[in-house]
LUMBALO-428440 format. One record per residue (C-alpha): x, y, z. Coordinates in nm, 4 decimals. Layout:
<rs>
+----------+----------+----------+
!        X !        Y !        Z !
+----------+----------+----------+
!        X !        Y !        Z !
...
+----------+----------+----------+
</rs>
This chain:
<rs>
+----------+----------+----------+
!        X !        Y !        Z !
+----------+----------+----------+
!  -0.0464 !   0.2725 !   0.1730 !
!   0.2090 !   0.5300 !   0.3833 !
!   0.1937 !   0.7613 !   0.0676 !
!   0.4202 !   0.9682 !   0.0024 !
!   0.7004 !   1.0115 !   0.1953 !
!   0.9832 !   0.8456 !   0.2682 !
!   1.1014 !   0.8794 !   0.6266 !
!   0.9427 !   0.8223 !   0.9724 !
!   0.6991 !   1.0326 !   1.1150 !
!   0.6763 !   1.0725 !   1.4791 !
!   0.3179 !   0.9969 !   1.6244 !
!   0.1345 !   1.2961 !   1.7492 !
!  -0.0281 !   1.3578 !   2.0942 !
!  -0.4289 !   1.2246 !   2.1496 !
!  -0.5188 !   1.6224 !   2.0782 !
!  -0.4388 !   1.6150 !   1.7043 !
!  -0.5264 !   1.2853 !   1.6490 !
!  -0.8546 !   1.3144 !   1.6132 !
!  -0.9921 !   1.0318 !   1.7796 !
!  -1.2297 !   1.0054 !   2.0666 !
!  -1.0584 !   0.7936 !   2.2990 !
!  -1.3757 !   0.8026 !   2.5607 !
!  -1.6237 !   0.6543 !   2.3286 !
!  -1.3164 !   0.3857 !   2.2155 !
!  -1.2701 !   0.3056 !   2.5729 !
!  -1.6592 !   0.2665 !   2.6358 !
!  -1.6740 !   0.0109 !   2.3816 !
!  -1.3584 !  -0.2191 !   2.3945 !
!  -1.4769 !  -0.2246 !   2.7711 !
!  -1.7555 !  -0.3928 !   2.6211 !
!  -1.6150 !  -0.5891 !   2.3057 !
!  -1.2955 !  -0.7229 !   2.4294 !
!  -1.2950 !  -1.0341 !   2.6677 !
!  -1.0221 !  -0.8381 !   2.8793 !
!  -1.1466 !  -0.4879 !   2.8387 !
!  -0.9556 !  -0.2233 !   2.8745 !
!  -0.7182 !  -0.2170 !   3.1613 !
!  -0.6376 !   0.1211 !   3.3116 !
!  -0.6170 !   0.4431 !   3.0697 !
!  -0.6631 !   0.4183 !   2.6800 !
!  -0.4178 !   0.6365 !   2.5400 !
!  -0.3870 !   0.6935 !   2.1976 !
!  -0.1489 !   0.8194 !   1.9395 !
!  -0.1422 !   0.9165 !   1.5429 !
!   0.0920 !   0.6906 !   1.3284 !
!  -0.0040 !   0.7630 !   0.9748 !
!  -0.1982 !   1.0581 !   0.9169 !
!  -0.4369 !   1.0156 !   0.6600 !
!  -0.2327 !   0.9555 !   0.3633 !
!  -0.4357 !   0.6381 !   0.3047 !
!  -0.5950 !   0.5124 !   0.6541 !
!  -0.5277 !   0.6780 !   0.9140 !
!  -0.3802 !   0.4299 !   1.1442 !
!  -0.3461 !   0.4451 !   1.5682 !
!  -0.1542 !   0.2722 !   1.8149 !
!  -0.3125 !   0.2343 !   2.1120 !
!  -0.1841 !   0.1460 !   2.4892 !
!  -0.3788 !   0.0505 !   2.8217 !
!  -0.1942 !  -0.0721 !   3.1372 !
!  -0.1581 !  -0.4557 !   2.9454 !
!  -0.1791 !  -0.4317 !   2.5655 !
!  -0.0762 !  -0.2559 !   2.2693 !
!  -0.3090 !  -0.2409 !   1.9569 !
!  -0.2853 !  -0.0965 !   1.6341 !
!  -0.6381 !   0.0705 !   1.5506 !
!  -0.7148 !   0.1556 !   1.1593 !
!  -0.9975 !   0.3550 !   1.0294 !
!  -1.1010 !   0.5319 !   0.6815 !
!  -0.9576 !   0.8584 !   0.5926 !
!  -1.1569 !   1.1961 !   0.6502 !
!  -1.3442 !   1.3611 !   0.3958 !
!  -1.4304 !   1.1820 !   0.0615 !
!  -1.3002 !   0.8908 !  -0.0725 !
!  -1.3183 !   0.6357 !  -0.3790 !
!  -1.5710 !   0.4183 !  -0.3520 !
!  -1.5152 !   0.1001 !  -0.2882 !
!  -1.1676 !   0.2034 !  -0.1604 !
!  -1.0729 !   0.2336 !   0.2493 !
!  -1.3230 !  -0.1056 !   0.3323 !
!  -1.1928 !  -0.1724 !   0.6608 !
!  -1.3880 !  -0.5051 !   0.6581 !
!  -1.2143 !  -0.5905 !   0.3811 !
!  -0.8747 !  -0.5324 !   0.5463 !
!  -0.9728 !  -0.7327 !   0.8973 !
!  -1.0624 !  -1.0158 !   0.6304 !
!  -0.8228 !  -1.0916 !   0.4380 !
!  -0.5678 !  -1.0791 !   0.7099 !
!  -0.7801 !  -1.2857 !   0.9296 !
!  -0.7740 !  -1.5366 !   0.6359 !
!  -0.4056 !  -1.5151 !   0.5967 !
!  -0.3339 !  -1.5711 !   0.9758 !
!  -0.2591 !  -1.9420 !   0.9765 !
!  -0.0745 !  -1.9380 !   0.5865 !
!   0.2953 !  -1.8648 !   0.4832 !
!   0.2157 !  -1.5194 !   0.4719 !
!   0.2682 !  -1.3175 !   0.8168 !
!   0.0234 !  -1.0421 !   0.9492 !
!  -0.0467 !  -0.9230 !   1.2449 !
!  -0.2843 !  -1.1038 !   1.4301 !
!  -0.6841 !  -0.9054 !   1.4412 !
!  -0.8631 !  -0.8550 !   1.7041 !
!  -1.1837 !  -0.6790 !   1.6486 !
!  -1.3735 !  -0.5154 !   1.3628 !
!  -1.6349 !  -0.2227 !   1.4268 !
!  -1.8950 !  -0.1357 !   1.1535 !
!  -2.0664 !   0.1233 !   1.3305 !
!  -1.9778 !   0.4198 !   1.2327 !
!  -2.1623 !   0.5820 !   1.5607 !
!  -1.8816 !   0.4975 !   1.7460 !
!  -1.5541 !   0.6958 !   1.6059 !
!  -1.7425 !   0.8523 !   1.2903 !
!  -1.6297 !   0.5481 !   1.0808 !
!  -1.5746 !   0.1887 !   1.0398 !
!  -1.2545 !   0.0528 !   1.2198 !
!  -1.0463 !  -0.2015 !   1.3453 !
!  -0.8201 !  -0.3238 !   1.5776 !
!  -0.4783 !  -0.5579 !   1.5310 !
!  -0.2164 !  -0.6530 !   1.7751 !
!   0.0553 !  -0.4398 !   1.7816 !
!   0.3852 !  -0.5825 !   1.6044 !
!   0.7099 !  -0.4737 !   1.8162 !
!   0.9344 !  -0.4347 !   1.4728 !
!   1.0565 !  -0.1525 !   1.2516 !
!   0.9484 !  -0.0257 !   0.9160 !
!   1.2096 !   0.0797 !   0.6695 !
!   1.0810 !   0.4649 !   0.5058 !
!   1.3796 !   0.6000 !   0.3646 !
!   1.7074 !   0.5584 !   0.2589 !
!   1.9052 !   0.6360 !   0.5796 !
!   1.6590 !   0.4005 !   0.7448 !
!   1.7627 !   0.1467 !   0.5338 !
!   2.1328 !   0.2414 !   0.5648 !
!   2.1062 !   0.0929 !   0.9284 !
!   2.0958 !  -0.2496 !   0.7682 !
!   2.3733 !  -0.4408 !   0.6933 !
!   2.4388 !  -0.5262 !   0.3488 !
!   2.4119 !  -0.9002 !   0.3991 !
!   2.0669 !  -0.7839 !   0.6273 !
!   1.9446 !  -0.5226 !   0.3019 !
!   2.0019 !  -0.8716 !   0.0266 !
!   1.8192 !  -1.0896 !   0.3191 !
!   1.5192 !  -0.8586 !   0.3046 !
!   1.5050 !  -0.8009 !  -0.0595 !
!   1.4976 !  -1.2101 !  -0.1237 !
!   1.2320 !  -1.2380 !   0.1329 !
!   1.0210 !  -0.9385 !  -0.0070 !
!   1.0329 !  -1.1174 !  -0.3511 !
!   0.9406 !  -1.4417 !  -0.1975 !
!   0.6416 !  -1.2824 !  -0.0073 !
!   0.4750 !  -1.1940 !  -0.2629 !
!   0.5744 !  -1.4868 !  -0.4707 !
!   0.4153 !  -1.7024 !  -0.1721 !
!   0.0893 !  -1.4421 !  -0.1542 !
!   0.0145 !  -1.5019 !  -0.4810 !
!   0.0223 !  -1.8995 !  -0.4278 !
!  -0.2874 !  -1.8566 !  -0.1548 !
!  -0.5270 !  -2.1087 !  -0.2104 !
!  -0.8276 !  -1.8368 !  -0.1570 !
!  -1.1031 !  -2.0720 !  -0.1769 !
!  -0.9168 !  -2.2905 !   0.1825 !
!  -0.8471 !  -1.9800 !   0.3770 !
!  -1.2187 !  -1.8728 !   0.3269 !
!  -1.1424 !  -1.5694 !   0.0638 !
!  -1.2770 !  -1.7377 !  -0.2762 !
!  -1.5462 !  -1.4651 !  -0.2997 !
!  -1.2773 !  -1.1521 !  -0.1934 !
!  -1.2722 !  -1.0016 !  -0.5438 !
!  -1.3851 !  -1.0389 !  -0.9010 !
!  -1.0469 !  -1.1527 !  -1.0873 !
!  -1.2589 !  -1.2217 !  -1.4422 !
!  -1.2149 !  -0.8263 !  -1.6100 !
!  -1.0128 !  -0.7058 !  -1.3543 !
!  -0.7380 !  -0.5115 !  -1.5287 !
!  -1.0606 !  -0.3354 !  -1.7263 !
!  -1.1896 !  -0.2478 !  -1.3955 !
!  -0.8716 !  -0.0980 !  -1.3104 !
!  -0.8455 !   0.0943 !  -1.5844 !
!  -1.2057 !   0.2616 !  -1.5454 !
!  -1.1563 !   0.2907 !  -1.1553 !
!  -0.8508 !   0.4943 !  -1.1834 !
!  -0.9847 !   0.7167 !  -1.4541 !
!  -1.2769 !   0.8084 !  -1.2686 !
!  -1.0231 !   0.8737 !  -0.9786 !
!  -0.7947 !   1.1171 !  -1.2272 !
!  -1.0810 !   1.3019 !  -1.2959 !
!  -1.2238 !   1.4054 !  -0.9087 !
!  -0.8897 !   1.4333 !  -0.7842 !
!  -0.7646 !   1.7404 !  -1.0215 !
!  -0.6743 !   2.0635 !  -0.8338 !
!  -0.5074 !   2.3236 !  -1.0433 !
!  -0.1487 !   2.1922 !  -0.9610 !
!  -0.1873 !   1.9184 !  -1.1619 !
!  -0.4208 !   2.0683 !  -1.4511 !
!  -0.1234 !   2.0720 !  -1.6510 !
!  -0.1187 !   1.6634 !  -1.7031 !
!  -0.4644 !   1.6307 !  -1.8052 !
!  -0.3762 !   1.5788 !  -2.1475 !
!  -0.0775 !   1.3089 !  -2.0744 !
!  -0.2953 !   1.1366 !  -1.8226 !
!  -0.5813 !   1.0916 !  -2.0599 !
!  -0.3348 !   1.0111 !  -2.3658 !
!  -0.1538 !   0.7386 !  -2.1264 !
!  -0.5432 !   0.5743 !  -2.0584 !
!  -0.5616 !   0.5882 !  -2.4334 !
!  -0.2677 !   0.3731 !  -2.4944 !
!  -0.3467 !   0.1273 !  -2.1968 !
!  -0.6746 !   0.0574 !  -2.2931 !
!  -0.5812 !  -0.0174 !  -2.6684 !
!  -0.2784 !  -0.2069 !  -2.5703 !
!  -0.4578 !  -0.3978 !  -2.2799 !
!  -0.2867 !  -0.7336 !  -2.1970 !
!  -0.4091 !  -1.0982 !  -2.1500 !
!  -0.4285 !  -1.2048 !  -1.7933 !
!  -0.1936 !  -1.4800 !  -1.6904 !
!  -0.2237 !  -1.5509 !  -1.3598 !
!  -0.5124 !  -1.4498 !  -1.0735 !
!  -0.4730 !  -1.4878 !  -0.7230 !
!  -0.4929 !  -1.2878 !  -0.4208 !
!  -0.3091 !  -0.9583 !  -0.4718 !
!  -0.1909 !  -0.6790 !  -0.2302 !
!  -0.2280 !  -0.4315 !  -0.4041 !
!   0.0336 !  -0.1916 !  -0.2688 !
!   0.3612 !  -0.4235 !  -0.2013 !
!   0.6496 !  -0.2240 !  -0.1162 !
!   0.9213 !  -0.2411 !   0.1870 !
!   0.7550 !   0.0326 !   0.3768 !
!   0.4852 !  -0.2091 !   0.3892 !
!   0.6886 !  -0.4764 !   0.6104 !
!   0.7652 !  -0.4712 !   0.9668 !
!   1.1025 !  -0.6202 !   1.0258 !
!   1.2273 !  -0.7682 !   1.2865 !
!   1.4601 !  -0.5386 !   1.5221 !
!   1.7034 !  -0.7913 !   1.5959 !
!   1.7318 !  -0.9391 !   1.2271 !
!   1.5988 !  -0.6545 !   1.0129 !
!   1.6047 !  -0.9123 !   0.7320 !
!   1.3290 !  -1.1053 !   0.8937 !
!   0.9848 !  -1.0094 !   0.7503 !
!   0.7342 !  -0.9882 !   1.0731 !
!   0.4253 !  -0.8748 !   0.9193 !
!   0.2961 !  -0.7466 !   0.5759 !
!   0.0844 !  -0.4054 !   0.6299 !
!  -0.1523 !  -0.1887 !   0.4615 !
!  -0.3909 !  -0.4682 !   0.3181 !
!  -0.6532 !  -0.2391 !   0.1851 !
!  -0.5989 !  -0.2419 !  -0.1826 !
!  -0.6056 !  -0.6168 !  -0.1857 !
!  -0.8323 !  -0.8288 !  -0.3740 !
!  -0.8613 !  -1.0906 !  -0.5862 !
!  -0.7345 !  -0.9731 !  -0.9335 !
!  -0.4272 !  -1.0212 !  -1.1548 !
!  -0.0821 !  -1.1112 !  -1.0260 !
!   0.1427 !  -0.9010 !  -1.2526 !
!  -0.0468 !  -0.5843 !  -1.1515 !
!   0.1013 !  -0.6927 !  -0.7657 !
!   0.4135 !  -0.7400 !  -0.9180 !
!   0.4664 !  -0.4523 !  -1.1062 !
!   0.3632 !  -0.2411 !  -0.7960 !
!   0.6763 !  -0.3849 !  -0.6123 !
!   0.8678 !  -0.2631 !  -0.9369 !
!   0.7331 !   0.0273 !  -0.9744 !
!   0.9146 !   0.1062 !  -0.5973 !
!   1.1987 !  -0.0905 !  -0.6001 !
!   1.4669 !   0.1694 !  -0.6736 !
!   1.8341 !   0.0830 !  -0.8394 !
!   2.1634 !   0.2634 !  -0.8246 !
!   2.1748 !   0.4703 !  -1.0955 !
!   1.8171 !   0.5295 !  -1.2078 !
!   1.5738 !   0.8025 !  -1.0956 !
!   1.4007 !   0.6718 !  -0.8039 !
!   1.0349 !   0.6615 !  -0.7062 !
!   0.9542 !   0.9868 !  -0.5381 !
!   0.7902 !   0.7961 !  -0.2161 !
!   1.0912 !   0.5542 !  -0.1986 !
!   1.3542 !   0.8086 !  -0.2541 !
!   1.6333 !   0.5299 !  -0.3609 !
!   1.5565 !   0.3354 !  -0.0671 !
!   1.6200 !   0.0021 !  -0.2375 !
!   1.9314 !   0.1669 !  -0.4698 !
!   2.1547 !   0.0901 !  -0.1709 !
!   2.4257 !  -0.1950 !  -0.1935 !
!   2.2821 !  -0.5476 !  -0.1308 !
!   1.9475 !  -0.4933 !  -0.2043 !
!   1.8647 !  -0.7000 !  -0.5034 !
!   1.8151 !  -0.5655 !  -0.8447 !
!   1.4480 !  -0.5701 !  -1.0411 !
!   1.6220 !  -0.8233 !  -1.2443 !
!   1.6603 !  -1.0715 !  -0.9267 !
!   1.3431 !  -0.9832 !  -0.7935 !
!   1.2041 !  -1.1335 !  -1.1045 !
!   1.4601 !  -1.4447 !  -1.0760 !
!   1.2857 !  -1.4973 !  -0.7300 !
!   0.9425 !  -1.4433 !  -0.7878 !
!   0.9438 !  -1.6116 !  -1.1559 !
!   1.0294 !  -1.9353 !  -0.9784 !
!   0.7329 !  -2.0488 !  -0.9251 !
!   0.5397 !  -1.8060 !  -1.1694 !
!   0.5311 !  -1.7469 !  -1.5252 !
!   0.6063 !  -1.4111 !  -1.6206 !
!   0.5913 !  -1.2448 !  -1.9478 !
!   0.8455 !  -0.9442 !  -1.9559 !
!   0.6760 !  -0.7977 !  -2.2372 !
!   0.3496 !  -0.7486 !  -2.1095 !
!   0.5096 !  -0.6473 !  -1.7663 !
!   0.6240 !  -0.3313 !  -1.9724 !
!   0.2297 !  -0.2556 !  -1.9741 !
!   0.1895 !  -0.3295 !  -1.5980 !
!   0.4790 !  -0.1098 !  -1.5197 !
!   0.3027 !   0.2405 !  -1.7110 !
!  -0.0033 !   0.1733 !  -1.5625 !
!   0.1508 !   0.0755 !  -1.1573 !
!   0.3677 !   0.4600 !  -1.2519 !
!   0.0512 !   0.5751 !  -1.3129 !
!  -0.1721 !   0.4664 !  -1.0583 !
!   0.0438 !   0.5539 !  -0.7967 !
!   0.0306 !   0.9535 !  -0.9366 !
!  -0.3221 !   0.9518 !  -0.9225 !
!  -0.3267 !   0.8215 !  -0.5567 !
!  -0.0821 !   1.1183 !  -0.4482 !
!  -0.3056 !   1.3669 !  -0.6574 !
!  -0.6037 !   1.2323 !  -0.4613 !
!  -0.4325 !   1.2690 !  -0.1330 !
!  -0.3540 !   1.6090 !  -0.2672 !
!  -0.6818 !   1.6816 !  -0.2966 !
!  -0.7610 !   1.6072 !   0.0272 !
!  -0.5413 !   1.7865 !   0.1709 !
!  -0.6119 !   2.1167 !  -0.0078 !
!  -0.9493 !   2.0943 !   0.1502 !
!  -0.8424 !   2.0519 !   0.4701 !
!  -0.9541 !   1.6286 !   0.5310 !
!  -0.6438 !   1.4828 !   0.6205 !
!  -0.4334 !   1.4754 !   1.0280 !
!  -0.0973 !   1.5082 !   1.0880 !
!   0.2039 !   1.6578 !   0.8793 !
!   0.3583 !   1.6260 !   0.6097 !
!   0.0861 !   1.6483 !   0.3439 !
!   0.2663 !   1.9715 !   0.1442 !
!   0.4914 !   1.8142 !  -0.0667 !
!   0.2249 !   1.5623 !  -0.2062 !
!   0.1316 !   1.7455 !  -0.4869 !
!   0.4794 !   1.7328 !  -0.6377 !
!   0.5001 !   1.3903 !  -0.6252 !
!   0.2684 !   1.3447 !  -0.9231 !
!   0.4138 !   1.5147 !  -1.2249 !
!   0.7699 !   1.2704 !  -1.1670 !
!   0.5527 !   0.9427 !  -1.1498 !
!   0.3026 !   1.0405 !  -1.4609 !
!   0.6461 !   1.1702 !  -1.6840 !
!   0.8154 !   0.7845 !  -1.5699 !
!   0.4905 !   0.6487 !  -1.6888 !
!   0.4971 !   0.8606 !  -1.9960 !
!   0.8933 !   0.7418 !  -2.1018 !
!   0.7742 !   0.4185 !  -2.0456 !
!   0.5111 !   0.4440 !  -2.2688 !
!   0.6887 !   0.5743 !  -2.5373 !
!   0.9269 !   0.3877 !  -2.5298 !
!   0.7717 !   0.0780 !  -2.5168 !
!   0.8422 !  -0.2752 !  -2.7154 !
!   0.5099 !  -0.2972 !  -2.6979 !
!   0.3190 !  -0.1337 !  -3.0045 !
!  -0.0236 !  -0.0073 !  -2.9479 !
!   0.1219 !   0.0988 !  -2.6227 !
!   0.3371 !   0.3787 !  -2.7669 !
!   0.2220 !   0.7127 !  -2.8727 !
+----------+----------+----------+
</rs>
């Protein structure tokens, strides 16, 4: 979850990064079968917008090393176990990740639960000019695979690959719904005070309008390009898919509308984390992103009109709860002032979309 921005961010020396690199070293000397070979150096990738995420070098290897953000979260949310497990799991299916290599539950050692993944030598695509670099033959190569991804993700068979027990899918969407209202309310600061009223009247339509689950599986929970390394060589070759924590078992047209909700098109006000990174020529359009997926799925374009207010949604509250964070001072790294204004675009999308609605009950 690299909320909100769109565009790299350089890494940022061991100093701000907030990690304690001695006590790391102490005990990868002890839990890896090759230790740690010369100095541990260490620097900040993501800071804190969801996990804070490292990348780590010694004299032989190159790790990626994710941990919980600082300061108070939701519960349930940031499980690092969770994140080593499913992707474990996954290692050996269609669907590629980078390859784990150990989890630490004691939080004695770095003040939190972490863990740590091989390093995949690829790029990530965070913005538009990013994603200019591409070829337009490269841009519709990615797009095809992103749609098949998840297509593919969602045909997991959970119960072989040891996950049948990695979520409660039966009254998930209800779950949702009470989850992220309890978020809404402890992540108001007064910039957002203002869309109290629209927030709780959008709840108010979702819950009375509530769908009928078509399809569980194992869901990602935040599937967007910024969450695939691509190859360097063939940047429309998928390497790994990041950023598992939101994943669980739960309802596949949530996951899809999530994409969606991020996949920008010419013409059209784009997310304000993508910033029309997807609007480019060649990049498919939502309409063949649905061709793709719907393959092998059966999708019900009305109720994905639900999916879509609540995935608008969802995402605002997120941003308002790394906003929150950041006003009292619990997140690393840069880049955390423009969060706040992030929010009022998503929850006025959500809004439209509500209101405009073929759906019924969901209009208001």
């Amino acid at each position: 979850m690299n909320y909100p921005q769109a565009g790299a961010r350089a890494p940022v020396a061991n100093r701000e990064a907030s990690l304690d690199v001695h006590a790391l070293t102490a005990y990868l000397q002890k839990e890896l079968p090759s230790g740690v070979v010369g100095e541990l150096t260490a620097e900040l990738l993501s800071g804190g917008r969801s996990n804070p995420t490292y990348r780590l070098d010694d004299e032989k290897h190159s790790w990626i090393l994710r941990r919980p953000p600082f300061g108070t979260v939701l519960d349930s949310a940031h499980d690092m176990s969770r994140e080593y497990r499913v992707m474990s799991a996954l290692a050996d299916t269609a669907i590629p990740v980078p390859t784990t290599v150990c989890m630490c539950e004691d939080g004695g050692v770095l003040g939190a639960p972490f863990y740590l993944m091989d390093r995949l030598d690829g790029i990530t695509l965070r913005s538009p000019e990013d994603a200019a670099s591409l070829s337009i033959e490269q841009r519709a190569s990615l797009g095809a695979s992103a749609a098949q991804l998840l297509s593919e993700l969602h045909l997991v068979d959970t119960d072989a690959v040891g996950l049948e027990n990695f979520g409660r899918p039966n009254g998930y969407t209800e779950r949702q719904l009470r989850r992220w209202a309890g978020q809404w309310d402890s992540s108001r600061t007064p910039l957002v005070e203002d869309l109290v009223s629209t927030v709780d009247d959008l709840f108010e339509a979702l819950t009375r309008s509530l769908p009928q689950t078509r399809s569980v599986g194992l869901v990602h929970g935040d599937f967007k390009i910024d969450n695939l390394m691509v190859s360097r060589e063939d940047p429309g070759k998928v390497l790994g898919v990041l950023d598992w924590e939101m994943s669980t078992l739960g309802d596949c047209t949530a996951d899809l509308a999530v994409m969606l909700s991020f996949w920008d098109q010419p013409g059209e006000e784009p997310n304000p984390i993508t910033g029309g990174l997807t609007a480019l020529p060649g990049f498919p359009s939502r309409t063949d992103i649905l061709t793709i997926y719907g393959a092998h799925h059966d999708v019900d374009t009305v109720s994905l009109e639900w999916y879509l207010v609540f995935a608008d949604l969802k995402i605002a509250i997120i941003l308002a709860g790394i906003h929150a964070r950041y006003q009292k001072g619990q997140t690393v790294g840069d880049g955390f002032d423009d969060v706040g204004a992030m929010v009022r675009p998503l929850v006025d999308r959500a809004q439209h979309a509500a209101r405009t609605s073929s759906i019924a009950a969901l209009r208001y």
